[in-house]
C-alpha positions in Angstrom: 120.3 159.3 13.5 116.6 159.5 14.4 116.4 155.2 13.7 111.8 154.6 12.5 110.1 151.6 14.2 111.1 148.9 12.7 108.5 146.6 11.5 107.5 143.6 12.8 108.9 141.3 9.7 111.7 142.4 10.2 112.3 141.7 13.6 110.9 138.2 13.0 112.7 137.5 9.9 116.3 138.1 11.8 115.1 136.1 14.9 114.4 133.1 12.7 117.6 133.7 10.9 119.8 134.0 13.5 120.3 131.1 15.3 120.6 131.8 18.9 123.3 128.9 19.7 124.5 130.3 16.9 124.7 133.7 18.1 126.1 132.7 21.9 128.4 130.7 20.5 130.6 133.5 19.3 130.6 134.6 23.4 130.2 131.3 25.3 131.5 128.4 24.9 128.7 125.8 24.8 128.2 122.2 25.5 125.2 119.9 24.5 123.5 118.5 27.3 120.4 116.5 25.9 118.2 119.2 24.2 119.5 122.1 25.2 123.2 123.8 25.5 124.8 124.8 28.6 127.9 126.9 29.2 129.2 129.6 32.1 126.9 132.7 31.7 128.7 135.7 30.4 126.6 137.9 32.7 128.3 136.9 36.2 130.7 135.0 37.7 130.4 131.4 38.3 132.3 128.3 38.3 129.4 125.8 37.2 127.3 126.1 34.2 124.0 127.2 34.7 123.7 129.1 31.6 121.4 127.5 29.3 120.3 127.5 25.7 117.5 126.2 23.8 117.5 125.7 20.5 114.1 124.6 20.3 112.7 127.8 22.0 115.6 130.1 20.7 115.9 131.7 24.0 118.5 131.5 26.8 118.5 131.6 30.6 120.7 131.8 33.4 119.5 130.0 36.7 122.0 132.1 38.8 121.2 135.4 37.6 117.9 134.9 35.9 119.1 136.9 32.7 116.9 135.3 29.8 115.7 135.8 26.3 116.2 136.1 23.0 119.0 136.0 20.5 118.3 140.0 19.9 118.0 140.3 23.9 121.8 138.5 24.8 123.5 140.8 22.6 122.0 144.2 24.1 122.8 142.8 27.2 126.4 141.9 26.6 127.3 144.9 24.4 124.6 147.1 26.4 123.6 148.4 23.0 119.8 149.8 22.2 117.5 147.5 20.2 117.8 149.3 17.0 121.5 148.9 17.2 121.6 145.5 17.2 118.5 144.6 15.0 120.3 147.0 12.6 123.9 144.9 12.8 122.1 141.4 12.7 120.2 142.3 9.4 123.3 143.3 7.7 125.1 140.2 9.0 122.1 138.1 7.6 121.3 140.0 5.1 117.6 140.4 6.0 116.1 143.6 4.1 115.5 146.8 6.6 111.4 147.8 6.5 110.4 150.0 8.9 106.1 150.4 9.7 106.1 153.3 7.5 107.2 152.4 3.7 108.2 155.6 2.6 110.5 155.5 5.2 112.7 152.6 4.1 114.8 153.9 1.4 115.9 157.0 3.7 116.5 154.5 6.5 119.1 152.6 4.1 120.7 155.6 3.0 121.3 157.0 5.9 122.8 153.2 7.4 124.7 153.7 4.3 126.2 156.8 5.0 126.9 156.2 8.4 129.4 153.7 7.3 130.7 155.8 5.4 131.5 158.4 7.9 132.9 155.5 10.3 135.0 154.5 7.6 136.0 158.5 6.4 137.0 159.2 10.3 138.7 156.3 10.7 141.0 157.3 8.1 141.7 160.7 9.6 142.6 158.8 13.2 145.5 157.2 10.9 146.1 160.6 9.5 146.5 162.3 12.3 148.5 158.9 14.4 150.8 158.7 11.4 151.8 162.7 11.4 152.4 162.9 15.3 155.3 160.7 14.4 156.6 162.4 11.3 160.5 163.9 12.1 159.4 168.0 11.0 156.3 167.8 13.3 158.1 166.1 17.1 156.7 169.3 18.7 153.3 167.4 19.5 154.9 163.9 20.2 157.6 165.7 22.4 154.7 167.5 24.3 152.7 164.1 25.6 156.1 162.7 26.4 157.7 165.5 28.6 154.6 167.5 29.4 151.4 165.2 29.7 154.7 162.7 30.7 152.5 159.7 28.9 153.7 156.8 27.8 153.8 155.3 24.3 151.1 152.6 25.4 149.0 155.5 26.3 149.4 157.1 23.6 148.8 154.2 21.3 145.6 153.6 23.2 144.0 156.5 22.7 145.0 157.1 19.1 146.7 160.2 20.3 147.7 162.4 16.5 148.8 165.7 15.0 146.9 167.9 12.7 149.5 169.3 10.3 149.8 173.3 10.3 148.9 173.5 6.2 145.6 174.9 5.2 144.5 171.7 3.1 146.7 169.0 4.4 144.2 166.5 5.6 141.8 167.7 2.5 144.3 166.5 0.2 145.3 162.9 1.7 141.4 161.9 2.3 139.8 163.9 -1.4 143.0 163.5 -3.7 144.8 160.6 -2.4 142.2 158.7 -1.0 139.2 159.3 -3.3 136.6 160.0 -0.2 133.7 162.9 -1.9 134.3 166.1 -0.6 130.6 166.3 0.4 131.1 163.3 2.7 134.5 164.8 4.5 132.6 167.6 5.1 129.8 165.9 6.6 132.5 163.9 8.8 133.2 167.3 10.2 137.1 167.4 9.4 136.8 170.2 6.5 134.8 173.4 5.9 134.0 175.4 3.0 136.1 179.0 2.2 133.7 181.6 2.5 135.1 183.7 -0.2 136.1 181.8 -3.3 135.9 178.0 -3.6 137.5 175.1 -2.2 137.6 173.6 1.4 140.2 174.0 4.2 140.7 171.9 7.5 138.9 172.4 10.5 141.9 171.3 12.8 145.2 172.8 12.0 148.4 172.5 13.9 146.4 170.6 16.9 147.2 167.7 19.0 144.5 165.4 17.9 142.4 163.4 20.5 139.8 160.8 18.9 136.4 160.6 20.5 135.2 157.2 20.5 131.4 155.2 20.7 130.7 153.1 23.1 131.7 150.1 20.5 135.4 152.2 20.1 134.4 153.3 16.8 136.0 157.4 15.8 132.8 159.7 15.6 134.9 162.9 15.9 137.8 164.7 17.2 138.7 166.9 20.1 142.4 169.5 19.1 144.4 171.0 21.2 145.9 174.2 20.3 150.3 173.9 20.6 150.1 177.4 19.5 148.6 180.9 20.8 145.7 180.1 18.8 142.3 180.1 20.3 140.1 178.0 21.4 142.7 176.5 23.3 140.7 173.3 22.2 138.5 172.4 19.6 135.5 169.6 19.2 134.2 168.6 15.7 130.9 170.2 14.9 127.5 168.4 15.3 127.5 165.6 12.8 125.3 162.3 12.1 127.9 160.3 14.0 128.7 163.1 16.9 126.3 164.9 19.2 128.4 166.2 22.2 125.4 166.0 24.5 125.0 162.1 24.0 129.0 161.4 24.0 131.1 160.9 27.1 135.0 160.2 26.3 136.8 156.9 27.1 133.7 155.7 27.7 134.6 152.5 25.3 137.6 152.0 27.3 135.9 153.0 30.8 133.1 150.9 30.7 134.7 147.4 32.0 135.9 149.4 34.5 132.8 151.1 35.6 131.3 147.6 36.1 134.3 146.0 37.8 134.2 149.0 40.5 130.9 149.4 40.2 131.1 153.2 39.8 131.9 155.8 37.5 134.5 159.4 37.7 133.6 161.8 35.2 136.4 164.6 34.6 136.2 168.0 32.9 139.0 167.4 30.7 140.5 164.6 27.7 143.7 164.4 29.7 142.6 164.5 33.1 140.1 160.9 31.8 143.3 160.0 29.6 146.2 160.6 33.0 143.4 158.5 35.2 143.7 155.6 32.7 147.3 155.4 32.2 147.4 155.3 36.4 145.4 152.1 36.4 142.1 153.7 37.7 140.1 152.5 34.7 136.4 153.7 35.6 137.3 157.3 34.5 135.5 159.1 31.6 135.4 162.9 30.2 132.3 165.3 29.8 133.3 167.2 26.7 132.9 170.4 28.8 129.3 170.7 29.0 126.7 169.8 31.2 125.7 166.4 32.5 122.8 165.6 30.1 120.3 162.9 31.4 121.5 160.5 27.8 124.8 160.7 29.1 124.2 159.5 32.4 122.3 156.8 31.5 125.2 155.6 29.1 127.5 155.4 32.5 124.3 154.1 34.5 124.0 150.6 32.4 127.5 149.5 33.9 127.0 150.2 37.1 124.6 149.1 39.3 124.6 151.5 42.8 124.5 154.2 40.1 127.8 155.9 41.2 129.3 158.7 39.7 131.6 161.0 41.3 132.2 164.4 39.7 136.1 165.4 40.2 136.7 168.6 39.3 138.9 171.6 40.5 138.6 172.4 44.4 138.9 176.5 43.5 135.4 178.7 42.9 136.4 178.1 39.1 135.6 174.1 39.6 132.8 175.0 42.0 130.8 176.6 39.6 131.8 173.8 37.1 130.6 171.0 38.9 127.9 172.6 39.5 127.1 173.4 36.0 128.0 169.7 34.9 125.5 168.4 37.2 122.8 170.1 34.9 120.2 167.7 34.2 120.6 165.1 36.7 120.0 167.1 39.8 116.5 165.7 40.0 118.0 161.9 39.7 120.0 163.0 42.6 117.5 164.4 44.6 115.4 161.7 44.5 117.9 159.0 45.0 118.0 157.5 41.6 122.3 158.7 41.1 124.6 158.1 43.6 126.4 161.7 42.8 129.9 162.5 45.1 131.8 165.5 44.3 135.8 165.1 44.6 137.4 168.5 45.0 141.1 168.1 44.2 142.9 170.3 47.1 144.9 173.0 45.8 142.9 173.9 42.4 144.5 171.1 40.8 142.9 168.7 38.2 143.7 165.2 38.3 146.3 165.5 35.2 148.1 167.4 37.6 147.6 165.8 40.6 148.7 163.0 39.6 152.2 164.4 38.4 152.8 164.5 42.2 150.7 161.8 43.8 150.5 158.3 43.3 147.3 156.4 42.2 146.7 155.6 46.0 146.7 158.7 47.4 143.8 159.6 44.6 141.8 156.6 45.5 142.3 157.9 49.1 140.6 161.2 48.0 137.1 159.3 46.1 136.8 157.0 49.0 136.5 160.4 51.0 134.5 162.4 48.5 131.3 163.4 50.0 127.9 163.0 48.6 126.5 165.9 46.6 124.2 166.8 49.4 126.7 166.9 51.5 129.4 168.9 49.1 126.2 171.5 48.7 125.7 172.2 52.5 129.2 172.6 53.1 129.3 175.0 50.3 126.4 176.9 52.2 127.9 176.9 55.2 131.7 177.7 54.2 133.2 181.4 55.6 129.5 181.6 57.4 129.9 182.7 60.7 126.5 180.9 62.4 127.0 182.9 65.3 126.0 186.0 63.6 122.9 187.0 63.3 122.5 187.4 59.2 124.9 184.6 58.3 122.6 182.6 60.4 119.6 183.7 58.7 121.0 183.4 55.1 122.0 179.8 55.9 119.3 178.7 57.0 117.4 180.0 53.9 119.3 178.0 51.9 119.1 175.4 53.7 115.6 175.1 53.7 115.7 175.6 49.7 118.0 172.6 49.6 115.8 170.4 51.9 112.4 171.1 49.7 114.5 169.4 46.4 114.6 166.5 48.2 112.0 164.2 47.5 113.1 161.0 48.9 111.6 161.2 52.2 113.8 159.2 54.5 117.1 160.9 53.2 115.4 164.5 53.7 114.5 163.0 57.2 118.3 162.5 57.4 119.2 165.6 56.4 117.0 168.0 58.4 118.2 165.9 61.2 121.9 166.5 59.9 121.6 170.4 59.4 119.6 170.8 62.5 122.9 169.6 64.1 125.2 172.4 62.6 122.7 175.4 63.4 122.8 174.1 66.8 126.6 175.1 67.4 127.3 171.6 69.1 124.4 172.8 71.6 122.7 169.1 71.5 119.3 170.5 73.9 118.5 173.0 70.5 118.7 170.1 68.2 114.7 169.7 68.6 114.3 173.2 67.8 116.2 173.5 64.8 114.1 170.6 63.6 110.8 172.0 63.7 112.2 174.9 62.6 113.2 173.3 59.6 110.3 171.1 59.2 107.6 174.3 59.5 109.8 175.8 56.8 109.6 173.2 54.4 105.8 172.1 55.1 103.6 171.5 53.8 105.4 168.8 51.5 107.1 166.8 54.3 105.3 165.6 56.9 107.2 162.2 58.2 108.5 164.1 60.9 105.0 166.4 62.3 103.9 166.0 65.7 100.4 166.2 65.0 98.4 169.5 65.8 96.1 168.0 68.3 94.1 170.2 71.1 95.8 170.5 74.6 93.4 168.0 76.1 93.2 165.1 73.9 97.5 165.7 73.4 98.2 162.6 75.4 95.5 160.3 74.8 95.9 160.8 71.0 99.6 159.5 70.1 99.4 156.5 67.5 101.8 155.3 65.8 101.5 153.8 62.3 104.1 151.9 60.0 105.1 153.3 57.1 104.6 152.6 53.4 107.9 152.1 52.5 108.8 149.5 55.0 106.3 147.4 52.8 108.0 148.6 48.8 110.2 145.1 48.9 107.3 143.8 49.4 104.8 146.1 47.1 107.7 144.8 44.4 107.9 141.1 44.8 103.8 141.4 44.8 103.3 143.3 41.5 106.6 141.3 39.5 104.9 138.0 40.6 101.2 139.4 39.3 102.6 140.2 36.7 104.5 136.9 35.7 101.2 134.8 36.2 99.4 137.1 33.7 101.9 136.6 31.4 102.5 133.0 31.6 98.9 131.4 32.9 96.2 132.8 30.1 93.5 131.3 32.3 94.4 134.3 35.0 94.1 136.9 33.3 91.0 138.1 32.9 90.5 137.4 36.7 93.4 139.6 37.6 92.6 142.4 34.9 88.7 142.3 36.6 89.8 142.4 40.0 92.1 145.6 39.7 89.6 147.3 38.0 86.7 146.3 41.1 89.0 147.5 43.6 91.3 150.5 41.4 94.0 149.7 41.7 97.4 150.0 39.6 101.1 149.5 39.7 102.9 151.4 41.8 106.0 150.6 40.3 107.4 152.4 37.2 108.6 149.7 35.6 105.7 147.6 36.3 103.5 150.1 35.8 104.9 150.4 31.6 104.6 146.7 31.6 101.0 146.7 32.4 100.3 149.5 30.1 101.9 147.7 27.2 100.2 144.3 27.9 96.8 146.5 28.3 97.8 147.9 24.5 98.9 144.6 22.8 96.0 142.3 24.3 96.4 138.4 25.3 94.7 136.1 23.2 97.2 135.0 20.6 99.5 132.0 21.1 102.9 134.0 20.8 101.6 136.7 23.4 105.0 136.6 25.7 107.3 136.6 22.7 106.0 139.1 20.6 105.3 141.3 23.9 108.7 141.0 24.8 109.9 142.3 21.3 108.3 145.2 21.5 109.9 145.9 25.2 113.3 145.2 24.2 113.3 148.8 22.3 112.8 150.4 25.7 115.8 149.6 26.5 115.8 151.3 30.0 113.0 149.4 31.7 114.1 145.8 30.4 116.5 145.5 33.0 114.1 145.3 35.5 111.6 143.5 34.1 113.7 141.0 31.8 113.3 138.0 34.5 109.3 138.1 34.4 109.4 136.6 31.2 111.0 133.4 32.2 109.8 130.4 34.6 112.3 128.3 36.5 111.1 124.7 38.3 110.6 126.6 41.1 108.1 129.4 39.9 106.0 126.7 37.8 105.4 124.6 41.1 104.2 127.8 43.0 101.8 128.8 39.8 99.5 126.0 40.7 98.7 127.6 43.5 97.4 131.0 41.0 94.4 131.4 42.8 95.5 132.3 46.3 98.7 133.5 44.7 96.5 136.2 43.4 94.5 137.0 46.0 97.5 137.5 48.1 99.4 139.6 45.4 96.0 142.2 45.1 95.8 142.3 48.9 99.7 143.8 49.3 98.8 146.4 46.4 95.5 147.5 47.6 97.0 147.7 51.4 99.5 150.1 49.9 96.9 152.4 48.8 94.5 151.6 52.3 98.2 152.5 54.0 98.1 155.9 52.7 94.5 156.8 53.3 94.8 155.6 56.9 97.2 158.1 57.4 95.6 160.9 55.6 92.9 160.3 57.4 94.7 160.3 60.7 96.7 163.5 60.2 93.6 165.4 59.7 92.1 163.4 62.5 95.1 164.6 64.9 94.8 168.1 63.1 91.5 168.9 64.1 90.0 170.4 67.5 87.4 168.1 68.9 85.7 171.1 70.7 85.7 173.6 67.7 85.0 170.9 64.9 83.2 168.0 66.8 81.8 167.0 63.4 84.7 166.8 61.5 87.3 165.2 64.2 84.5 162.3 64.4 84.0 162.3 59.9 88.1 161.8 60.4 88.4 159.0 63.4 85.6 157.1 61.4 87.4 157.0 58.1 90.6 156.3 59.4 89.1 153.5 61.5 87.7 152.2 58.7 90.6 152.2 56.5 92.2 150.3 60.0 89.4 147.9 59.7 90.1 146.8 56.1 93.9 146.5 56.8 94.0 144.2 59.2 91.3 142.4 56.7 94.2 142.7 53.8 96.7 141.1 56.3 94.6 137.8 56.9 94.4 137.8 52.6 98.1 137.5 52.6 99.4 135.5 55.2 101.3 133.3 53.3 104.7 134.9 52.2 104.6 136.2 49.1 108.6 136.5 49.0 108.8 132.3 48.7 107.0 133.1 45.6 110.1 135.0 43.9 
């Protein structure tokens, strides 16, 4: 469901209803401790309370992990649910009327919550169905198969709400319309019947089927996956489409993965229900299933909010079969990977097994043997490039190198391509080490002109020597860049008398954030303006929908003891903040300047190699100026 922007009464009507001690409470066990509440935050381990709670302010904040805000803001963050979600579930518990900005919109907005709980509550009864027939003494075919062939036992089969969709036409169509009153328009709309297309009436959509529940994140059934136990094809089957269900936003076990995923910090997404569902009932916890199509960028990000090195490792079958797979699941997220935003591993099962299977043989060890050695997808590609290549011969050699060079232009993280052209300049080098420099400028020509880390600068034969500079780079400074903008940033929000200073100042010298995040943030405070009194609560409101960025911005909100002691120095705070941003973009200039400087002939283009050595002196000049600005360390600040 396509949720409208909710309005802004709304949204202020629940956060004055719902009582934030209130509303920890149910998750933390709190103690008063003069004004305020304290208790052990829910967020990370400790063994002193440092989790805090105003009532007063009806916001929280942790001074060991500096998670902080609101009432609406704990609950994303502890169920990792989207705004609307929980704005949504705290107006039903309170009762507070649903208006969205539009006002036409409203009554469709209701309906459709309504009939979403319907659907919940129609699947739901189908998951009993379905659990209460696999046991039935006429149907022991589909109990007997997870017992002797999936070899699960009945915890795991009670966990997963394993069933069995009876053979009859109309089976399930009578116990949910007849006997249990649902409309036949909303069973339909659940996904579990379908209309004859001669004549009238409905039949089932899974018949004779092992019955596997797909789950939300909040281990709610949204739909169904059925196995065939006949010759019947598709040997399985997924619910259509439906208001609850869209296969593309759903990864399996996910509601019984996600602890996992954060306790290992990681994530293994399978092809198949049983290969997720084997994985689990072995103790390795962190395992979800793709539904057999691609690895959309909504999926990913459902994993990504558990774990924080943004782990996953793809296992899929080690024959051409699972080659082509895993590279198919990939889909979407080969651009994350490429820049270094998705940790991605590929685990090739030897032997063309799955993990079901492997497992029937192995013990849980020797699989965790096999993701601690799973290589990075980079890695898993080039060996793909290179396997049955002999690099002795002359085409193999040529054809490997082509795709080697495609590989190394997707990369767009500049010190892992430096990494990798270093790495395959190794293998085309045969283990001769004195062709290693070769193969790199090799490489590096074939791939200009987007990388250029690595160039030895095009100068003229007599000014070679006497022109070799070397320069830092930019991203030495980004920890830097960061703790700069966040800390910009904070004073603007929380010291009014700033901000007109700062907003002047970038504009004199344009600059902006480099940072994504920071970058949104600054757009949004540009939008909403500064002058009223409730400026940082109703600014963060509107950033808790965004879901994604709050994560990385959440803390700016909040001032500790510490931060409120530094803000009195704002002034020279500020200067020293601008001065790191603006040497980021002098940083680059310099050497743009300096690579055409080193570029250009001296004795064909006097003109222009002096034009160059100017401007990049210059840009030197005001550098070392941007140094004296910040001498004080900015990272005492944060």
């Amino acid at each position: 469901m396509q949720i409208p922007r909710l309005h802004p009464d709304t949204i202020e009507e629940i956060k004055q209803r719902a009582d934030i001690v209130d509303v920890v409470s149910e998750h933390v066990v709190l103690r008063k401790r003069g004004k305020d509440f304290v208790g052990l935050c829910p967020f990370h381990d400790e063994k002193s309370p440092s989790f805090t709670v105003s009532q007063t302010k009806q916001m929280y904040y942790c001074f060991g992990c500096q998670a902080g805000g609101n009432a609406i803001k704990f609950l994303m963050d502890l169920g990792k649910h989207s705004f609307a979600e929980v704005v949504l579930d705290l107006a039903r518990r309170y009762q507070v009327p649903v208006q969205t900005l539009a006002p036409e919109q409203r009554q469709e907005l209701q309906r459709q919550i309504s009939l979403r709980e319907q659907l919940y509550e129609v699947l739901a009864s189908a998951g009993q169905f379905y659990q209460h027939a696999l046991r039935q003494s006429q149907e022991k075919k589909a109990y007997q198969y997870l017992q002797s062939d999936r070899q699960l036992k009945e915890e795991t089969i009670q966990q997963f709400g394993l069933g069995y969709a009876p053979a009859g036409w109309e089976t399930l169509h009578r116990y949910l319309v007849e006997d249990k009153h649902y409309p036949v328009q909303l069973v339909e709309k659940a996904g579990l019947i379908k209309p004859r297309k001669e004549g009238s009436g409905y039949y089932d959509v899974f018949r004779d089927r092992l019955m596997i529940p797909i789950r939300d994140i909040q281990g709610r059934v949204i739909a169904f996956g059925g196995r065939t136990l006949s010759d019947e094809q598709p040997k399985y089957l997924n619910s259509p489409e439906t208001e609850l269900f869209s296969k593309g936003k759903t990864l399996f076990a996910l509601d019984q993965a996600k602890g996992g995923i954060s306790q290992l910090d990681g994530a293994i997404v399978v092809e198949g229900y049983f290969d997720a569902i084997a994985l689990h009932a072995a103790g390795i916890t962190n395992a979800v299933a793709s539904l057999g199509t691609a690895l959309s960028i909504e999926q990913v990000r459902l994993i990504l909010r558990y774990t924080e090195s943004k782990q996953l490792i793809l296992n899929f079958d080690a024959d051409k079969a699972g080659n082509i797979a895993a590279e198919r699941a990939i889909g979407e997220i080969a651009e994350l990977a490429y820049k270094g935003e998705v940790q991605l591993k590929i685990l090739n099962i030897p032997d063309g097994k799955d993990a079901d299977e492997y497992l029937y043989t192995h013990t849980p060890e020797d699989y965790g043997q096999l993701l601690a050695n799973a290589p990075l997808w980079l890695d898993w590609q080039i060996q793909q490039i290179i396997a049955d290549r002999d690099l002795k011969q002359a085409t193999d050699f040529q054809q490997v190198t082509q795709q080697i060079v495609k590989l190394l232009k997707n990369i767009a993280n500049s010190d892992t391509r430096n990494y990798y052209v270093s790495h395959c300049a190794e293998i085309l080098s045969l283990g001769d080490t004195r062709l290693i420099p070769l193969r790199v400028e090799n490489l590096l020509t074939q791939i200009a002109p987007s990388t250029t880390a690595y160039s030895t600068p095009l100068t003229s034969k007599k000014k070679a020597d006497s022109r070799k500079i070397t320069y830092s780079s930019v991203t030495g400074d980004r920890s830097l860049l960061e703790l700069a903008e966040a800390l910009l940033l904070r004073i603007y929000l929380h010291c009014p008398e700033q901000r007109q200073t700062i907003v002047d100042t970038l504009e004199e010298r344009d600059l902006e954030f480099s940072l994504s995040h920071h970058r949104f943030l600054w757009q949004k405070i540009l939008e909403s303006g500064g002058e009223q009194v409730d400026f940082v609560s109703s600014l963060q409101d509107r950033y808790l929908e965004l879901s994604e960025e709050i994560e990385l911005v959440s803390h700016l909100f909040h001032v500790n003891e510490t931060s409120k002691k530094e803000m009195l120095r704002t002034p020279q705070v500020v200067q020293a903040a601008i001065a790191c941003m603006e040497r980021v973009l002098r940083e680059k200039r310099y050497r743009h300047f300096l690579e055409l400087w080193q570029q250009t002939d001296s004795e064909a283009e006097p003109e222009k190699w002096q034009s160059y050595y100017q401007s990049f002196y210059n840009e030197k000049l005001r550098l070392q100026e941007l140094d004296r600005q910040r001498q004080f360390s900015i990272t005492d600040l944060l």
